[in-house]
N, C-alpha and C positions, 0 to 999 in steps of 0.2 A: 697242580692246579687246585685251587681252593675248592671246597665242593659249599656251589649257593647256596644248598637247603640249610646245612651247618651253618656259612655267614648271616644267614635271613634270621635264624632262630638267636643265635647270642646275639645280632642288633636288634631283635625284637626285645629282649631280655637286661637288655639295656638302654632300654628307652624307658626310662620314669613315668614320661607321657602316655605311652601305649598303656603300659600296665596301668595304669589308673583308667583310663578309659575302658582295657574289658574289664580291671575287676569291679568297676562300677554297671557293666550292661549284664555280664552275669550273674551278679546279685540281684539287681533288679528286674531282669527276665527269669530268673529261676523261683524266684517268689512269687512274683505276679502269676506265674505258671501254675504253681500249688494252687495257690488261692483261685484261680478261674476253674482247678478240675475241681474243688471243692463241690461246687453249687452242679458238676455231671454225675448225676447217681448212676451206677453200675459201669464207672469210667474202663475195670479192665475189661469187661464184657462188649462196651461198645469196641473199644482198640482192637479186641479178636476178631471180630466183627469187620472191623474194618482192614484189615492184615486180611482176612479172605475176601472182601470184594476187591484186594487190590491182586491178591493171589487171581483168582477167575478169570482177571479182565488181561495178566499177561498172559496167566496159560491157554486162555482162547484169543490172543489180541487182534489174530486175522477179522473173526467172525465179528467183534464190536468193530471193528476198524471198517467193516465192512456197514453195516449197519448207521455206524454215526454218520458217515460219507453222504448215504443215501437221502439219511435225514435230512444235512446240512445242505445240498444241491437240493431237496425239495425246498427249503426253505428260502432259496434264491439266493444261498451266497456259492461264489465260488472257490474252486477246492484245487489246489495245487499241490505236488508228490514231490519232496526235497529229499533225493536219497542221500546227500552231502551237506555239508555248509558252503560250497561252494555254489549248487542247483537252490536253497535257500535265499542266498544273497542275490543271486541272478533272478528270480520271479521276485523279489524286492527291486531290485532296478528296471524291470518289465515294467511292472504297474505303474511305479513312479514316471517312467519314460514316458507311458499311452497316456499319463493324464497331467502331465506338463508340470511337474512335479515343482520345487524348491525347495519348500520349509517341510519336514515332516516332526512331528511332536510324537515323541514317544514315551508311553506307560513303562513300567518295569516290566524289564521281562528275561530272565538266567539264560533264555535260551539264544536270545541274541548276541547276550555276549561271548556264547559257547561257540558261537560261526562267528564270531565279528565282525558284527555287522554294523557297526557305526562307523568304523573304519573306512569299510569297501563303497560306504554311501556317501562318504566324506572327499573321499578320492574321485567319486562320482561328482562332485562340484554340487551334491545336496547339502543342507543345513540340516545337519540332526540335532536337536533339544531334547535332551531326558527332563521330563516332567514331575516325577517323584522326586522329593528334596534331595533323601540322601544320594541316587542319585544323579542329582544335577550340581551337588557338592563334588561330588569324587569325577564329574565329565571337567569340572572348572579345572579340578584339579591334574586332571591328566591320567586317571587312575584307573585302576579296574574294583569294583566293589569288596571291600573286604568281609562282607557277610553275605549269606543268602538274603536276608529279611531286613536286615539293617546297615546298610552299601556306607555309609561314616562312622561306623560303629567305631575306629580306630582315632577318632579326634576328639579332642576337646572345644568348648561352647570357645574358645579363646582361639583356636586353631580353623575354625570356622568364621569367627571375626574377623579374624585379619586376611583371609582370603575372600571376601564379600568386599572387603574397605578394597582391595587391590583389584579386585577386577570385575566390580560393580559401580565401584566408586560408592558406595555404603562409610556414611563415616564409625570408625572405628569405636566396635563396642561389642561386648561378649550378653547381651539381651537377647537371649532366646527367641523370645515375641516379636521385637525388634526386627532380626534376621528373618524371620517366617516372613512375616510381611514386605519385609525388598524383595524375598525369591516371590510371593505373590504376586506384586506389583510388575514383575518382569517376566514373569511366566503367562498370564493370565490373557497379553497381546499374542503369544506364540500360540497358544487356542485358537484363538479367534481368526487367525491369522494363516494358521497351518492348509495344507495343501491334504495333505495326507496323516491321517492318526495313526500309531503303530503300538500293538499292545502285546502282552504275552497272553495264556490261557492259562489259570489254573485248574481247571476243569473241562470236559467238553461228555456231556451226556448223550452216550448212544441209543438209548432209547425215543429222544425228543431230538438231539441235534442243538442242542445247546452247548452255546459257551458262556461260560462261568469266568468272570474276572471280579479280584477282589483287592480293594482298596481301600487305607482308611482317610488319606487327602483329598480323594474326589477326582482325581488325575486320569485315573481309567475312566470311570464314567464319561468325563471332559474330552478324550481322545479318542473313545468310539462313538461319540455323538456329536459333533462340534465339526470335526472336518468332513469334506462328502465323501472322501473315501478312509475307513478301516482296515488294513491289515492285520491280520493276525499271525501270530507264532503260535505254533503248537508243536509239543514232542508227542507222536506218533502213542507213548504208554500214558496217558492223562486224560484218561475215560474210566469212567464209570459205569454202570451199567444203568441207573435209571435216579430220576427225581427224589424218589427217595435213598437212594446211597448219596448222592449228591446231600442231603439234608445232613446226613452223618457227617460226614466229609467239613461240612462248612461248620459242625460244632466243636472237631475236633481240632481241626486248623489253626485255628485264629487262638484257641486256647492252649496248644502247646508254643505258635510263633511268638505270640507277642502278649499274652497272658488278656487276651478278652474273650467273652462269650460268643462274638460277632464280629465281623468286622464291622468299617460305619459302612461301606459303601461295597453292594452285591450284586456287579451288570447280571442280568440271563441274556443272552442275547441271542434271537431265533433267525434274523433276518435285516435286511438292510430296509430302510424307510419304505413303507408299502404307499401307494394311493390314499392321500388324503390325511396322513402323516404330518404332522408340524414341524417335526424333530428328526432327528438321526441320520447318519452317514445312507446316503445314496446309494453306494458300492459297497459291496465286504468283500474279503478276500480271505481264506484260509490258507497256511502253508504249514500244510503236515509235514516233521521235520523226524526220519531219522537217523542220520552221525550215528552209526554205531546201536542204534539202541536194539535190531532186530538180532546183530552178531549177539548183543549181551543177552537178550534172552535165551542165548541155547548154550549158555558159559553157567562154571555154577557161580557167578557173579549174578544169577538173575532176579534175586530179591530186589536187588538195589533198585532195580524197575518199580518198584511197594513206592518209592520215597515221591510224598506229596510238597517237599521243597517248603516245610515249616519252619526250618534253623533251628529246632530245638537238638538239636543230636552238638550242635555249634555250640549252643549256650549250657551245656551238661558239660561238655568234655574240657576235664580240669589240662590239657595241651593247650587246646587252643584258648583258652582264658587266659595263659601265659604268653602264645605266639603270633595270635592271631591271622588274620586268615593270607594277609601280604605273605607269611611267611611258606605259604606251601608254596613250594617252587618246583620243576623239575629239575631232573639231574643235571642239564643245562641251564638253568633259570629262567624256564616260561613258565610264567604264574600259573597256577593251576585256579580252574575257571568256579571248580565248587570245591573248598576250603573244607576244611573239620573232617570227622569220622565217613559224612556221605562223601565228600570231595577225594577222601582217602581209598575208595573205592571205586568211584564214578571214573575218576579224572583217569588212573592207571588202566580201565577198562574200555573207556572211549580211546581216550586218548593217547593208549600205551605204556605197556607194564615197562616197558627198558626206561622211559623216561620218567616215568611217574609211579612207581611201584615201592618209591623208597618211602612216598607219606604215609604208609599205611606201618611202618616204623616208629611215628609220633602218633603211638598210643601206650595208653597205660593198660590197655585191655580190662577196664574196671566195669564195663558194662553200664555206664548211667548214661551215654547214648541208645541203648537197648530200651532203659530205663523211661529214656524220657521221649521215647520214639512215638509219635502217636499212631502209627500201624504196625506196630510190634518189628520193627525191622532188626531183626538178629544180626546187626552191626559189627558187635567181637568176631563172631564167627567169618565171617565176610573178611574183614582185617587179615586175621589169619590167613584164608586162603589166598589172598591179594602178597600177603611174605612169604607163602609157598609158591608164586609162582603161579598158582591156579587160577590163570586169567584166560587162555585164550584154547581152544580145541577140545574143550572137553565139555560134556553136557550134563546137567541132575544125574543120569543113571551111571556116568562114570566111575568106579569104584577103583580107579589104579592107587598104587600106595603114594604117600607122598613122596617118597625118596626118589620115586621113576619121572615127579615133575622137574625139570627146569627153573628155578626160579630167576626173576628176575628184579634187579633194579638192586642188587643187595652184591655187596661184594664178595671177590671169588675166594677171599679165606673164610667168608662166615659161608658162603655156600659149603665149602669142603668140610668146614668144621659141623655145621647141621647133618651132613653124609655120617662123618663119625660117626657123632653122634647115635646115630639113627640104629647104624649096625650094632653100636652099644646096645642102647636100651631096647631092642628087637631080638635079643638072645639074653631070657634070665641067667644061664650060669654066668655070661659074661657080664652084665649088668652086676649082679652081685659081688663080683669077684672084685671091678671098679668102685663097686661102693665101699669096701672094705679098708681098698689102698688108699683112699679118700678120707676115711675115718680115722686110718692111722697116720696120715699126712695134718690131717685140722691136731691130731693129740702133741705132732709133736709144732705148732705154731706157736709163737708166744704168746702169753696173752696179757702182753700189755695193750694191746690194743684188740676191741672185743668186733672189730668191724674188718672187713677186706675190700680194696679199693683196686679197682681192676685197670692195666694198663689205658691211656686214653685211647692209644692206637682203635682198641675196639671201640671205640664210641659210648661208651656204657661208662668210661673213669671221667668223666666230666664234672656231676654232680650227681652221681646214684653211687651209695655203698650196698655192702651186702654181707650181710652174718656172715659165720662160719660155716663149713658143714657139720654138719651133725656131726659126733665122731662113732653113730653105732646108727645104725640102718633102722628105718623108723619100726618092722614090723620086732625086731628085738626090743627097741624099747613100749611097743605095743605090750609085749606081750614079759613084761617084767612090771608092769601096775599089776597093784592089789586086787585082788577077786572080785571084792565089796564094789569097785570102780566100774568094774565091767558089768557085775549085775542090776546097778543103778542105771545104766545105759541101756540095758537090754529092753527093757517094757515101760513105758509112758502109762502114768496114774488115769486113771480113767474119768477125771474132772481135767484133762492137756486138751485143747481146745485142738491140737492134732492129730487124739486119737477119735475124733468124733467125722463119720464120712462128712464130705464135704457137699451143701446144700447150694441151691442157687433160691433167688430171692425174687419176683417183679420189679421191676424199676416202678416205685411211688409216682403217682400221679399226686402233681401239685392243687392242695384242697383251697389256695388262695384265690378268693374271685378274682376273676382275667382282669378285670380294669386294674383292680388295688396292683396288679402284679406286674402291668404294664406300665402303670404311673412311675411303678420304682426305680423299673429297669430304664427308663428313659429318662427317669432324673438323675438319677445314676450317670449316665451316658452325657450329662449337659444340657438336654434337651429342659421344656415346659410342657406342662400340663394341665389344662383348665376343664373341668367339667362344666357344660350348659345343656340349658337348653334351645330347640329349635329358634325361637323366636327374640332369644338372646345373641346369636353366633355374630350378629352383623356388629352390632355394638363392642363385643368385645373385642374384634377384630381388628373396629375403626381405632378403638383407644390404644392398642398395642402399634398400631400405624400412625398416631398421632404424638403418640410420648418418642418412638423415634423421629418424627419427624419429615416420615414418607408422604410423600404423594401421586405413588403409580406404584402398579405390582405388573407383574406376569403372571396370569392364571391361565387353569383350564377355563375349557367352555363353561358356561353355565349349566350347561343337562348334566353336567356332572359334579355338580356341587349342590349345595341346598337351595331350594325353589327360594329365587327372590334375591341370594346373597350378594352377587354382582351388581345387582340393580341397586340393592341400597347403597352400594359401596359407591357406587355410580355416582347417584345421587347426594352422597357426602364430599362429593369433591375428588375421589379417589381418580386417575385416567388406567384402564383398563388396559393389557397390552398381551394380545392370543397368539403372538410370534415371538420367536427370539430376540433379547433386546439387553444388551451390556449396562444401560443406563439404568434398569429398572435395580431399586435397592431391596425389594422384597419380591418375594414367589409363594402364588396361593394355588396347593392341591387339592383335592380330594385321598382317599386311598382306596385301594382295593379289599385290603385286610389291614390287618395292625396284630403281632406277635408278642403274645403278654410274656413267656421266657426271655425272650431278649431285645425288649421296648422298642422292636421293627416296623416300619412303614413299609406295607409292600403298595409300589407306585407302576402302574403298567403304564405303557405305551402306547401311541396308538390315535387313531383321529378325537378333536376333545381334549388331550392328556398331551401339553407341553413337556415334557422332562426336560428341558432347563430351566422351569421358573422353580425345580427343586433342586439346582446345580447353579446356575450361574448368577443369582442374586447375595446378597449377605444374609438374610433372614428369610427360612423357609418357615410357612403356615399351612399346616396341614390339618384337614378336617375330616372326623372318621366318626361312623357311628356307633356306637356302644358294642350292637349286635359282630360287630364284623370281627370284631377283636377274636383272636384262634390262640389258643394254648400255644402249640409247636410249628416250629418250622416247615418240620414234614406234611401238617396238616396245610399249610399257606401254598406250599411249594405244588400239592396237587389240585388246588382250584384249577378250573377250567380257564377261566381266562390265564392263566401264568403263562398255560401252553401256547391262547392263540395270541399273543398280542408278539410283534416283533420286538420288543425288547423291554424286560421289567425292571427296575430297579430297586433293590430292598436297604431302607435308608436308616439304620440306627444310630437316631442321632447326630448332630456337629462333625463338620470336618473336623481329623485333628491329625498331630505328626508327632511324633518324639523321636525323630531323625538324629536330632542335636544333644549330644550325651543325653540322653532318652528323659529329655525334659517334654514333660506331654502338654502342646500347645493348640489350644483352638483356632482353626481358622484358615486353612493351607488352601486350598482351592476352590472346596465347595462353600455352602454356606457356613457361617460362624456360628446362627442363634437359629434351633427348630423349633417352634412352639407346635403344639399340636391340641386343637379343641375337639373334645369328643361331645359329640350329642346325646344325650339319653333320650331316654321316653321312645317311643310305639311310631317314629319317623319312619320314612321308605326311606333301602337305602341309598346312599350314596355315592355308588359303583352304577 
């Protein structure tokens, strides 16, 4: 019988198509990746940094787990214990049942597909709609995500065309822009429409009770606030300890996934719409999910609990560049649910080393998923013990040799042949002895050919050659160089920048004034930038609402904007609109803060504060006062209000998507154009 993983990999390998598609997302996620940690000063220092809050929060994960719960029922949502995918799927069909469900719109989220759960809600006679492009590309298609971060990474802008023309009715055409705008145009009723919103969690703070979802189409935002009731998926290890690791967390993310500083779009979300509320979901639901995650923490598989589900470990590893992620299959051909180096250890530990233990085979063990890990996740090492068999029964302090393991998922002559082995190289005299008959075996080879090509039977003669052996043991020819060679190796010159101890440095505080650095970061980003003043703001406003051609917006209240602004807008003709309203083509905030590192709107919630007139129009206008502008994240994240308002939103910037051969397009869900006017001068503020 064939074995799937071997047909998956040579038809991936033969597909012209594929391969242009990852070596085009590889290159271009691996560079934008450089370039984003460029502008993080003391990038390994924060990664260590973050490898121990992710370290703490497994090895006490009762204690946060216990904690964020309490948070989260104070906070009035409720909290459901899914010790399966099966108890998962079932408080999903619960909720939906008690509130007369149909349509539910779902955010991205790995962990749904890991219980499959569109399946079991499909079979329920619900309508499930994935709302992130790519995917609602790979749902058209019938597919499972072939990336953590980028679900069509495996198609071309041509292969997503003609899938839009057939079952959109889209007439056929490879325009990027083009396509954004039909999945806009057809998504945008499924919002509005939805019964129930469904999202995953990339975060959830035990110290505050927060969840953290991040997006850069606007699609999570739209799905926890839009329908009256929210869902959430959470895996049980995706806590943090407090606001500020969370700060950490969301610089390091976005800049190893997808090569930005930020995402555009940062629910916090504390609670379902309180009293007097204009906006957001009625009901929340949490469903803490763990499949397996409590067994992997007492395995020495438990690092892989560190992994914050960035896909950089995907876009490093020169395998999956060539196989992509269709091709991890188990030994019977069930896709495996997370792909690449972390799928190669996830998928065998959740889901079983006999079935899944052989991907952890497609590696080169080269370490640039270690490399390009943003919590330091010792990846090779993990690999390893996932080909020894070290999956299941054994805990960190286990120290048995590996020869006493079992391994699994690997065949019973390479097992016997690693035993050999083992008893070889585990006895010097005999280890030598083999290496000798080795040496004099390669002397007498011929050498017309200076490479050896192993039979295919092992899987290794396909396309990997391999030198010769040596024909003299390396410490004899160590020790037959010249003297002069060893003495030049002995002692490093004392100007070797390796003989000098190793110093640590402050991370540089940015000496750029906050506006200048804000302006940047958010033109950067697509957004505008106007400096006025007070008694200017209304005029400038009108002309930007009059060169497009509007005449109605959604704002906040007026106490929470500039004394007078409404009123004159009022009186120019503008209709004012303080509910949720699909027709309105602009939305006017306030902000709470504004983030000069990474040109952020932080927009809370809350009575006053619409958050759809900064999500469901085409052009948001937001107006901030000089003073409120904050260098960092971490300094935004701990204002007081962040904590009290039930849900905030941090907005850098335009919607946008590079779903489609990662051509990066404005416009997916949220707004298209953010103009932002800041006021100077000695104003109250604007919060």
């Amino acid at each position: 019988m064939p074995d799937p993983f071997r047909t998956h990999i040579n038809s991936s390998l033969a597909d012209p198509n594929l391969q242009a598609a990852l070596d085009y997302n590889a290159e271009r996620r691996n560079k934008l990746r450089q370039e984003a940690f460029t502008s993080l000063p003391g990038q390994q220092a924060l990664r260590q940094r973050a490898h121990e809050v992710r370290a703490e929060v497994i090895a006490n994960l009762d204690r946060y787990l216990e904690q964020f719960i309490a948070q989260v029922q104070s906070n009035g949502m409720v909290v459901h214990h899914a010790a399966d995918a099966f108890q998962a799927v079932q408080f999903v069909l619960d909720i939906a049942h008690q509130n007369g469900a149909k349509l539910i719109a779902k955010s991205k989220s790995m962990l749904s597909e890991e219980i499959n759960l569109n399946h079991a809600l499909e079979a329920a006679g619900l309508q499930v709609v994935e709302t992130d492009l790519g995917e609602y590309i790979v749902q058209l298609r019938g597919e499972r995500p072939s990336h953590i971060i980028t679900p069509a990474v495996h198609l071309r802008r041509a292969d997503v065309g003609k899938l839009f023309n057939e079952k959109l009715g889209m007439p056929l055409t490879d325009d990027v822009p083009t396509m954004t705008n039909v999945a806009r145009q057809k998504l945008r009723q499924v919002f509005l429409n939805a019964d129930i919103g469904l999202s995953g969690i990339n975060f959830g703070v035990a110290q505050t009770g927060t969840l953290c979802i991040l997006t850069n189409e606007g699609n999570g935002r739209m799905v926890t606030t839009l329908p009256p009731v929210h869902i959430a998926l959470m895996g049980i290890e995706r806590l943090v300890p407090t606001l500020d690791d969370l700060a950490l967390m969301l610089s390091l993310l976005p800049r190893s996934g997808t090569g930005q500083k930020i995402t555009v779009y940062a629910s916090l979300i504390h609670g379902p719409r309180r009293p007097g509320d204009p906006d957001g979901s009625r009901e929340r639901h949490l469903i803490l999910v763990d499949n397996g995650r409590n067994a992997l923490r007492s395995s020495l598989l438990a690092e892989a609990l560190y992994c914050i589900r960035c896909g950089a470990c995907l876009n490093a590893c020169p395998v999956f560049q060539e196989i992509g992620g269709h091709a991890y299959v188990g030994l019977h051909g069930e896709s495996s649910i997370y792909p690449g180096p972390i799928g190669s250890v996830l998928s065998p530990a959740l889901f079983g080393g006999s079935e899944f233990g052989q991907l952890a085979h497609a590696s080169s063990l080269c370490g640039a998923c270690r490399e390009a890990c943003p919590v330091d996740i010792d990846l090779p090492r993990l690999l390893l013990r996932v080909r020894a068999g070290m999956i299941k029964n054994q805990t960190p302090g286990d120290n048995r040799a590996i020869k006493e393991i079992r391994p699994e998922g690997i065949p019973g002559y390479l097992s016997w042949g690693l035993r050999f082995y083992t008893l070889i190289a585990t006895n010097p005299r005999l280890f030598t002895t083999v290496q000798r008959l080795a040496g004099f075996g390669a002397r007498l080879l011929t050498l017309t050919d200076p490479w050896l090509h192993l039979p295919t039977f092992t899987r290794w003669g396909y396309s990997k050659d391999f030198p010769r052996p040596a024909t003299h043991p390396f410490h004899v020819r160590w020790n037959s160089l010249p003297k002069r060679t060893l003495e030049a190796t002995a002692t490093l010159p004392s100007h070797s920048p390796l003989s000098r101890p190793a110093t640590s440095s402050p991370i540089p505080v940015s000496s750029t004034p906050l506006i200048t650095q804000f302006t940047e970061e958010l033109t950067a980003l697509g957004g505008s930038f106007t400096q006025c003043h007070l008694d200017e703001i209304a005029s400038f406003i009108l002309a930007l609402l009059s060169k497009q051609h509007i005449s109605s917006l959604l704002a906040w209240d007026g106490s929470y904007l500039p004394p007078g602004l409404l009123d004159n807008l009022a009186k120019a003709g503008i209709k004012i609109f303080h509910t949720p309203d699909q027709s309105a083509r602009a939305g006017l905030t306030g902000a709470l803060a504004a983030i000069a590192e990474t040109g952020t709107l932080v927009l809370p919630g809350g009575p006053g504060h619409l958050l759809t007139a900064s999500l469901l129009p085409d052009i948001h206008i937001a107006v901030i006062h000089a003073k409120d502008i904050l260098l960092s994240l971490t300094q935004g994240l701990n204002l007081v209000e962040v904590r009290n308002a039930a849900c905030i939103a941090l907005v850098s910037g335009p919607s946008r998507t590079a779903d489609i051969e990662m051509t990066l397009t404005i416009g997916v869900h949220g707004p298209k154009e953010v103009h932002v006017f800041c006021i100077d001068g000695s104003s109250t503020n604007l919060y």
